[in-house]
N, C-alpha and C positions, 0 to 999 in steps of 0.2 A: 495380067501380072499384078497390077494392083489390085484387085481384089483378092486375089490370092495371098500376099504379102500381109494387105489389112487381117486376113481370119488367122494367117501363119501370127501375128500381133497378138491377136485378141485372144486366143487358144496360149499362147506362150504365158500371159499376164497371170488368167486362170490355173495355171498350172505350178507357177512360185509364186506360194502368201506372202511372200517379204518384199514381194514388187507391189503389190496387189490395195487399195485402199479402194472401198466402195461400200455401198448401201443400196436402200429403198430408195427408189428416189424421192418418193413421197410417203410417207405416214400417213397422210391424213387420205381417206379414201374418196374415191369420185362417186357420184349418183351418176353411174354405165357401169352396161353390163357387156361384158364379151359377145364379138358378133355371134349371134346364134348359128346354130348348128356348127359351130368352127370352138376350136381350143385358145390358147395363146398361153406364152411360158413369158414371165420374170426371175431374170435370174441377178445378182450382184453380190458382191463380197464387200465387206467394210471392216476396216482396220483401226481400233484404239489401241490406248496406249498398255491396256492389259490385255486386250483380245483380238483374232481372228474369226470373223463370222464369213461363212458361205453360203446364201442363200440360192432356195429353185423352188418357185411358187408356178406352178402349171394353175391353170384354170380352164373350164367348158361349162360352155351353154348350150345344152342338147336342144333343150324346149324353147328356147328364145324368152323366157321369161324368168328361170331360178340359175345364175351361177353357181359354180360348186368348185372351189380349189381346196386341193391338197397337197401340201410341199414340207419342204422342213429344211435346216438348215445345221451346219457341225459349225462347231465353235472348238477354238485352238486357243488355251489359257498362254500368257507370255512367261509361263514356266513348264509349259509342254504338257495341261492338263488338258482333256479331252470330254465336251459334251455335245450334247443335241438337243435341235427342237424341233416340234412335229405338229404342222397346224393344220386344221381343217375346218373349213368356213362355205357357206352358205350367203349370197346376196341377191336381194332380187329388188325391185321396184315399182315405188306408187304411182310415181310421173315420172315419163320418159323425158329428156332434155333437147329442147330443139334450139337454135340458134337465137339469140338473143331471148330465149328464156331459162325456162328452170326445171331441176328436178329433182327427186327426192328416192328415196328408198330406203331398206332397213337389212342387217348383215348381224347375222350370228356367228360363233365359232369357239375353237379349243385352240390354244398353245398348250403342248403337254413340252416340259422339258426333264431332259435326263440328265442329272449330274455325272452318272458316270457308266453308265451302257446305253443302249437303242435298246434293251429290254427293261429297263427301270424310268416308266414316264411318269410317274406320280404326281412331280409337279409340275405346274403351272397355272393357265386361267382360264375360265372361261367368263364371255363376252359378249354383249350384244350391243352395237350404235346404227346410229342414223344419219346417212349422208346425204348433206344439200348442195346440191350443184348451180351456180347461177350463171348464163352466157349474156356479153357484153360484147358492141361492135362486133358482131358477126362469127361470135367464137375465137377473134383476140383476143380478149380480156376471158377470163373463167374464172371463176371463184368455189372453194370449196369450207363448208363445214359440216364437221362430224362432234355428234354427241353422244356416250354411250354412258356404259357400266359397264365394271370387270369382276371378277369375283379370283383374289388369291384359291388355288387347287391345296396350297398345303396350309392354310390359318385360315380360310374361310372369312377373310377380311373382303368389307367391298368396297369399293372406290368407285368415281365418277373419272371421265378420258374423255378428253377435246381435243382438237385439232380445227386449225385455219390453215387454208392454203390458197396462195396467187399464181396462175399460170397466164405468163405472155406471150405472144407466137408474134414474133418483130420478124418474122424472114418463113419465106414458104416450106425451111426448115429446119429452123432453130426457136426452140423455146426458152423462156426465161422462167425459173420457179422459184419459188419460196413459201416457206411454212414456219407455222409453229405447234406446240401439240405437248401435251404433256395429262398427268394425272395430280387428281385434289390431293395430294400427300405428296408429293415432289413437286421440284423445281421443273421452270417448263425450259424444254427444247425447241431447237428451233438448224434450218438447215438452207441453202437456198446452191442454188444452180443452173446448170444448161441441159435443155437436150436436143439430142438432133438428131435427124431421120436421114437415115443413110439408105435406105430403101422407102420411097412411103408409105405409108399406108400400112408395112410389114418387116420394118425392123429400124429399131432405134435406140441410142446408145445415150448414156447420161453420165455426169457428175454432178457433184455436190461437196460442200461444207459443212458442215454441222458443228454444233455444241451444246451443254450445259447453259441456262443462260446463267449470271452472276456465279460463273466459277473458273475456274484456272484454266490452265490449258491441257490437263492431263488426261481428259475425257473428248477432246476433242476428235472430227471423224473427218478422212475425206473420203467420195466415196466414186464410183463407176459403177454401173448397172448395164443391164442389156434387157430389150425386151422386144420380142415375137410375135406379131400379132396376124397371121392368115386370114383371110377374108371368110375361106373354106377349108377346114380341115380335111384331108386325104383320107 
């Protein structure tokens, strides 16, 4: 009965936006890669104060060596304007991450977004960075940095994107996280939160805070995520 209750919850949340506040739970990407031979989905919604975002990033690693996700996500303007995003990414790595050390790898990809159909994707960017993983005390402590370049799809401007990120694991299943991350032409963001495995190993549930740094409160996010992760896909 409570498990049942909990998914009757979580299915009800996803289903009215105006309950609904969520995100990624991290930006800044980890150096790991999805178990091989197996899948896993992230999925989260996140709500400001002009938009509705729902995202569904599925990922596989057939070969054990190249990830490959492809998702996308609808955005809901807060005057009932309608678009999408559609991303597709590639990551794989140099060094695998073992327990109190480190690891590295490199991840390309496309955000195509549509201001106003799923058949107008003109804009958006493409991307390539580099994420470094480093393990502390036994894999409670984790640290993460990413360095890349974007390339604007519609001005062919380029820019540089970083991201820092701390994960804590205080309890056999609760983490603590925080980040920051932003691009050389804007203001950096930053977001911080919980997660917790409600299954482990293969399913676990997040919020988060987020904002602007040195800006109002009007761009602020909270957020909820969920994420899937089978050992072996079916």
């Amino acid at each position: 009965m409570t498990t049942r209750f909990f998914w009757m919850f979580w299915l009800g949340l996803l289903a009215w936006p105006s309950l609904v506040w969520a995100a990624r739970p991290f930006m800044t990407d980890d150096a790991r890669l999805t178990t091989a031979g197996s899948c896993q989905l992230e999925s989260w919604s996140r709500r400001l104060a002009d938009r509705t975002e729902f995202w569904a990033l599925p990922a596989c690693n057939p070969s054990g060596r190249l990830e490959i996700t492809a998702g996308g996500a609808a955005l809901r303007g807060a005057q009932g304007d309608h678009s999408a995003d559609a991303v597709l990414q590639v990551k794989t790595l140099f060094k695998t991450m073992s327990p109190n050390g480190w690891g590295a790898g490199v991840a390309l990809g496309q955000v195509r977004h549509s201001p106003h159909s799923a058949l107008d994707l003109a804009q958006g960017q493409n991307y390539i960075y580099v994420p470094v993983s480093v393990s502390f005390l036994d894999d409670r402590w984790v640290s993460h940095t990413n360095l890349g370049w974007a390339r604007d799809r519609a001005t062919g401007r380029d820019q540089s994107t970083w991201g820092t990120g701390l994960e804590y694991q205080f309890h056999p299943r609760w983490m603590w996280i925080a980040e920051t991350f932003g691009q050389d032409r804007q203001k950096p963001l930053w977001q911080t939160g919980l997660r917790y495995q409600w299954l482990p190993g293969l399913l676990q549930f997040d919020a988060t805070w987020g904002a602007p740094r040195g800006q109002g409160t009007s761009q602020n996010w909270l957020s909820l995520g969920v994420r899937w992760t089978p050992e072996k896909f079916p």
